[in-house]
N, C-alpha and C positions, 0 to 999 in steps of 0.2 A: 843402466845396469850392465855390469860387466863379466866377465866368464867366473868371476871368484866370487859374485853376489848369487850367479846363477848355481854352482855348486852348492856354495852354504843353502839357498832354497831347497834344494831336493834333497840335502842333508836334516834341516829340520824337518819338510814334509816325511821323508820315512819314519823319523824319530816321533812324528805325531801320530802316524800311524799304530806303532806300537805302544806309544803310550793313551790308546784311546779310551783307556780303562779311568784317567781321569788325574789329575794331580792333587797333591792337598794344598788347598788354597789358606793362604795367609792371611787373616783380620786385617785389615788398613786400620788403623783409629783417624780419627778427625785432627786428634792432638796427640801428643808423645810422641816417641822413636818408633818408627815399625820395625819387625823382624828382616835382619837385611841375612844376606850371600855370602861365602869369603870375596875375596879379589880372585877373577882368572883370570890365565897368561893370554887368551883370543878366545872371538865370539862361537866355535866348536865347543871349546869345553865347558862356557857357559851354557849354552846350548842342552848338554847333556847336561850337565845339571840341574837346571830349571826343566827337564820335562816333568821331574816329580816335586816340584815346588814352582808350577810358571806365575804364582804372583807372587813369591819372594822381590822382594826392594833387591835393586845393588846395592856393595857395598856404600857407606859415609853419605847415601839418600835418605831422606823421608825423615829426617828428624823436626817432626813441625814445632818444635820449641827454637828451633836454631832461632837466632834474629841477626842481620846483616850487617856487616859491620861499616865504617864510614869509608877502608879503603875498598870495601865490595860492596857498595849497596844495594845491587840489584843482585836478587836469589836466580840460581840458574835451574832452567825447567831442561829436561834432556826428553828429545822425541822422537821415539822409536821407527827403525827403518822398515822396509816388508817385510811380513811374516814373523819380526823380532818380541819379544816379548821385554820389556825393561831388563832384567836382571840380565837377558842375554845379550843386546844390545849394549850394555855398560858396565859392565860388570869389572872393568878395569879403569877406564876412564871417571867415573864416578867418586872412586876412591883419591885418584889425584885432585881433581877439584875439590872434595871435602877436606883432604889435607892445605891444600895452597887460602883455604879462609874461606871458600866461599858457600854459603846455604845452599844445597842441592837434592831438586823433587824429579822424581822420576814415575810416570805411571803406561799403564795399558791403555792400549785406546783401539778402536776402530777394530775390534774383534769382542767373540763373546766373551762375560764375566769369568774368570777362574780359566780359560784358554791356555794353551801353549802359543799357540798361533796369535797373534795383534796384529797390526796396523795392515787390515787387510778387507777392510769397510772402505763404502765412498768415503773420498777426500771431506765431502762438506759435516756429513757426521764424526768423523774421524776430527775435524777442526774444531768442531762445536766440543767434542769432549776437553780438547787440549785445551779451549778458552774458560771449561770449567774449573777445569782442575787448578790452570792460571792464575781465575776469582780467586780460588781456596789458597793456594799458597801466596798471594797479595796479601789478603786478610789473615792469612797465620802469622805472617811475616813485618807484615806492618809496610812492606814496602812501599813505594810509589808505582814501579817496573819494573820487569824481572826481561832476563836475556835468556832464549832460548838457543839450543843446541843442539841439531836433529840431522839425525845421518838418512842419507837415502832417500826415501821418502818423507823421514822425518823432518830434513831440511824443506821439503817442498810444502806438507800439511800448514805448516804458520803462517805461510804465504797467504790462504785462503783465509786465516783467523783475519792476518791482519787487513786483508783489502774488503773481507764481508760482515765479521763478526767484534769488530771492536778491538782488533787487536794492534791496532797504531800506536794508540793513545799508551799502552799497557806492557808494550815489550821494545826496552831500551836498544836491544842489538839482536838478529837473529845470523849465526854461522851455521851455517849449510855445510855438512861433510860430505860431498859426493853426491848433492842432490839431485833426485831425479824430477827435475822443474817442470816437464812435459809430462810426466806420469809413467804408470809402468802395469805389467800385469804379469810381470816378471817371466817373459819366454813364453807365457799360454800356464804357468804354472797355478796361477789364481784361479784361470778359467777352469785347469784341469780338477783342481783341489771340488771343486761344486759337480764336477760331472762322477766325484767319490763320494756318494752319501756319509759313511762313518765320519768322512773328514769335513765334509759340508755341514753336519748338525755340532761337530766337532767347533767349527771357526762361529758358527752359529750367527752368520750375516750375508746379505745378499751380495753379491761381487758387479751385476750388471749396473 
């Protein structure tokens, strides 16, 4: 984690602080397009915009009708870095891979339902979700394997699918953006988040 991951942290933690009144959460369906985001230009301005929508999709994600084509066949799973919630985590990158051909799922994980806050659960719960969501877009998809995409932590989480929870067999290539391979608690910011009730019932998971 570097001075500019540590900024954006205390950037979103304030921004959740003010929005602890709650966002309006977005229906996923099992099948069809879910409601996505526009495209933003960096992960601030999605940031502020997913505080009053943090389960909005990014954009050209979650369309579970996609089906993969022969020069893509493997659908890309994108997995969220700390603290990031999908839409803010990709909310620009997502859109280029749905332009260049290829089926793209993005979800929350390792934070409570309808959060601003994600990937800020243990790793091994945090994995287990990513292996689920996985299943689900395998079988939407028809695929064989799918290639995931995870910045930050997100590069690290599939690490743990793939050495515990079955994800060898199931994920063609994983690219790591900046992965934090060792773990992180981002500067004492995770610890701090739990020593702030509003913001600890807020993320709605144990951090120890």
């Amino acid at each position: 984690m570097g001075v500019r991951a540590f900024g954006r942290g205390m950037v979103l933690l304030a921004a959740t602080v003010v929005a602890l009144g709650g966002g309006t959460a977005v229906a996923s369906g099992a099948t069809g397009k879910e409601p996505t985001g526009p495209v933003q230009p960096n992960i601030i301005a999605a940031a502020i915009y997913s505080v009053g929508q943090p389960t909005i999709a990014p954009p050209g994600a979650n369309d579970w009708n996609c089906k993969p084509s022969a020069e893509h066949p493997n659908p890309v799973l994108l997995s969220n870095g700390t603290t990031a919630n999908a839409y803010e985590n990709w909310a620009n990158l997502s859109q280029k891979l749905a332009n260049a051909g290829y089926c793209v799922f993005a979800g929350n994980f390792g934070g409570s339902p309808g959060a601003f806050l994600q990937t800020v659960g243990p790793v091994a719960g945090t994995a287990g979700q990513l292996a689920t969501f996985g299943d689900k877009i395998l079988k939407a998809t028809g695929a064989s394997k799918l290639d995931v995409v995870g910045h930050s932590q997100g590069g690290m989480n599939p690490r743990y699918w793939i050495k515990y929870l079955g994800g060898a067999s199931k994920i063609g290539k994983l690219i790591g953006l900046s992965p934090s391979n060792y773990g992180t608690n981002l500067f004492g910011l995770l610890t701090a988040i739990q020593a702030i009730p509003p913001a600890r019932d807020l993320v709605g998971v144990t951090l120890s």
